[in-house]
C-alpha positions in Angstrom: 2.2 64.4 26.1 1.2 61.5 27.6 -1.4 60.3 26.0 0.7 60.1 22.9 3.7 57.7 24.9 0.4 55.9 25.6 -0.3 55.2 22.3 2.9 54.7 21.2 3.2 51.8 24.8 0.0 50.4 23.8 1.0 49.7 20.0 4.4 48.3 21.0 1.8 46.1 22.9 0.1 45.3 20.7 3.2 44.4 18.1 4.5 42.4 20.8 1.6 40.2 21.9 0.6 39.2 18.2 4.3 38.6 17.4 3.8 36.2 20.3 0.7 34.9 18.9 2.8 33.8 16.1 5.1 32.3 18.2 2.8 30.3 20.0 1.1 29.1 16.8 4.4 28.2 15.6 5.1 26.1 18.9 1.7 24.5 18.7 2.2 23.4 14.8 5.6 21.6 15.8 4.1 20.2 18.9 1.0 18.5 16.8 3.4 17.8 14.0 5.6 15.9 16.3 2.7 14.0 17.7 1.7 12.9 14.1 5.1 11.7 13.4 5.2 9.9 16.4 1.7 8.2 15.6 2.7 7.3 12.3 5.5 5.9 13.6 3.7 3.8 15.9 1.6 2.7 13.6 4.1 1.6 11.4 6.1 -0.3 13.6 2.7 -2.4 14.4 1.6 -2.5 10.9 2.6 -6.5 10.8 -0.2 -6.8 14.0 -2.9 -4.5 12.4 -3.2 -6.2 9.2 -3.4 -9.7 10.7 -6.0 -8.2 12.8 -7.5 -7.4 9.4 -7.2 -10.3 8.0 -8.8 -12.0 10.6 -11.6 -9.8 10.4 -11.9 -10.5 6.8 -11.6 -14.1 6.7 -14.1 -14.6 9.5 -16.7 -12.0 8.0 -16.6 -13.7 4.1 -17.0 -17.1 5.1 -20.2 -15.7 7.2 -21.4 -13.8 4.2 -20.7 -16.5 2.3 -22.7 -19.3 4.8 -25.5 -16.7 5.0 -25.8 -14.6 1.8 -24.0 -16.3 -1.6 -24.0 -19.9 -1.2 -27.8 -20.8 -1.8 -27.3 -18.6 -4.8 -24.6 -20.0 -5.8 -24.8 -23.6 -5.6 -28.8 -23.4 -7.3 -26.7 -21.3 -10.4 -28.7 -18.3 -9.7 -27.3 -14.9 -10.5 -27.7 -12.5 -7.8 -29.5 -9.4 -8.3 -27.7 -5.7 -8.2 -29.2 -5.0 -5.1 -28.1 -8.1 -3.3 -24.7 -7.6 -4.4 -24.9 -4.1 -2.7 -26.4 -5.5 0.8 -23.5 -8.5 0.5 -21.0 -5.8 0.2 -22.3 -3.4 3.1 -22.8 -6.3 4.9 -19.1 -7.7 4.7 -17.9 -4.0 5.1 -19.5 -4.0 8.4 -18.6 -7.1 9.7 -15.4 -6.4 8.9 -14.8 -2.8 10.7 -17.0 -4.5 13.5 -14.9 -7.5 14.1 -11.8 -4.8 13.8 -12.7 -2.9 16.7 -12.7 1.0 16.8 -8.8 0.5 17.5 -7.8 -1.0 14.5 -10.5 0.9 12.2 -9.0 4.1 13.1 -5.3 3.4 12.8 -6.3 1.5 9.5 -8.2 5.2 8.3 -4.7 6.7 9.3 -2.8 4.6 7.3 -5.2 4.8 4.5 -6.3 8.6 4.8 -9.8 8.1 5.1 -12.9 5.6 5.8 -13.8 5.6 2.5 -10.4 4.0 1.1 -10.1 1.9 4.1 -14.1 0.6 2.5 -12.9 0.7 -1.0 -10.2 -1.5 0.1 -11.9 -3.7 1.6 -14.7 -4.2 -1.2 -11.9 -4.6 -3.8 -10.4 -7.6 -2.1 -14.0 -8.9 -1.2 -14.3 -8.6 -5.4 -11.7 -10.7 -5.8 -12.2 -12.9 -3.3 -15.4 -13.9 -4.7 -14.0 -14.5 -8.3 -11.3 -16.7 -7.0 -13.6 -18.9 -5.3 -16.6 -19.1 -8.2 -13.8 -19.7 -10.5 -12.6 -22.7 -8.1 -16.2 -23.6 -7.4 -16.9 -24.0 -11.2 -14.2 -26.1 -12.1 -15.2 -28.2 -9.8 -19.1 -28.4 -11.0 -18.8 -27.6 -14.2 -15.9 -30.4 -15.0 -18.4 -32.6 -13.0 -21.5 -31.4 -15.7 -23.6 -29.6 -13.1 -24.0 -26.2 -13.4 -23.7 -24.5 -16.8 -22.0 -21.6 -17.8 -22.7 -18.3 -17.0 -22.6 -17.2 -21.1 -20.1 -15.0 -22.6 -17.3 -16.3 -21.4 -18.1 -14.0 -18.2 -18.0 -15.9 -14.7 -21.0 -15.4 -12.0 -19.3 -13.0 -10.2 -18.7 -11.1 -13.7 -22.4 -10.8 -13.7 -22.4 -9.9 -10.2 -20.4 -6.7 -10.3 -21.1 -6.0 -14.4 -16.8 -5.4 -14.6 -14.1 -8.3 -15.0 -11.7 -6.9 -12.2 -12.3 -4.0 -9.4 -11.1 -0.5 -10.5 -7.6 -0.4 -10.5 -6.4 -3.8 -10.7 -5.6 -5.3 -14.5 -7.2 -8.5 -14.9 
């Protein structure tokens, strides 16, 4: 007789602890939920200091890629080889996310989703970049007669990256 109201005590147990489970789970969701809607929040209200930290960081890490990496090649006419490109990119990337500090690079992979659109960004504007200075840097020497064209109507940096615009962006 008793061992059966056992049984029946210990499933009612049961029932309620993984109803409370639930509960808890429930509790815990909102909780982290809450905190991620706070975060955002935060984040959005400093968005306007983040992305002139960005900025910053970006200005400062071109023009040292630039000393450094493209203007030899650039000023002698040369075209820069595929592999170059790639270490001029990886090393603008990680000037970049270094002169961000870990701060900044995580709330920029929050806003962005993840590190590799927060890289993506930051190569696509680094495209551009480029073109809008070669194309400012051959009027200048090209009006003057120095350097010749790069053939095919295609500017250097056309031949640098083999596309006329980054993905996404209509030229």
């Amino acid at each position: 007789m008793y061992g059966i109201q056992l049984y029946i005590l210990l499933g009612i147990v049961t029932i309620i602890c993984i109803g409370l489970k639930s509960l808890f789970k429930q509790v815990i969701d909102l909780a982290r939920d809450n905190i991620n809607i706070k975060r955002r929040s935060s984040l959005l209200d400093h968005y306007v200091e983040i992305i002139a930290i960005l900025e910053q960081a970006k200005e400062i890490a071109y023009k040292k890629v630039w000393q450094e990496e493209i203007a030899l090649e650039n000023v002698s006419g040369f075209r820069i080889h595929t592999g170059k490109v790639k270490t001029i990119q990886n090393r603008y990337v990680k000037l970049v996310l270094q002169y961000c500090g870990d701060n900044v690079v995580k709330d920029l992979v929050e806003l962005h989703g993840n590190i590799e659109s927060v890289i993506l960004f930051l190569i696509s504007g680094l495209i551009i970049k480029l073109n809008e200075d070669e194309l400012s840097f051959r009027q200048l020497v090209v009006d003057g007669g120095g350097i010749e064209d790069e053939g095919e109507g295609k500017t250097f940096v056309d031949n640098l990256f083999g596309m006329k615009s980054p993905p996404g962006v209509d030229a």
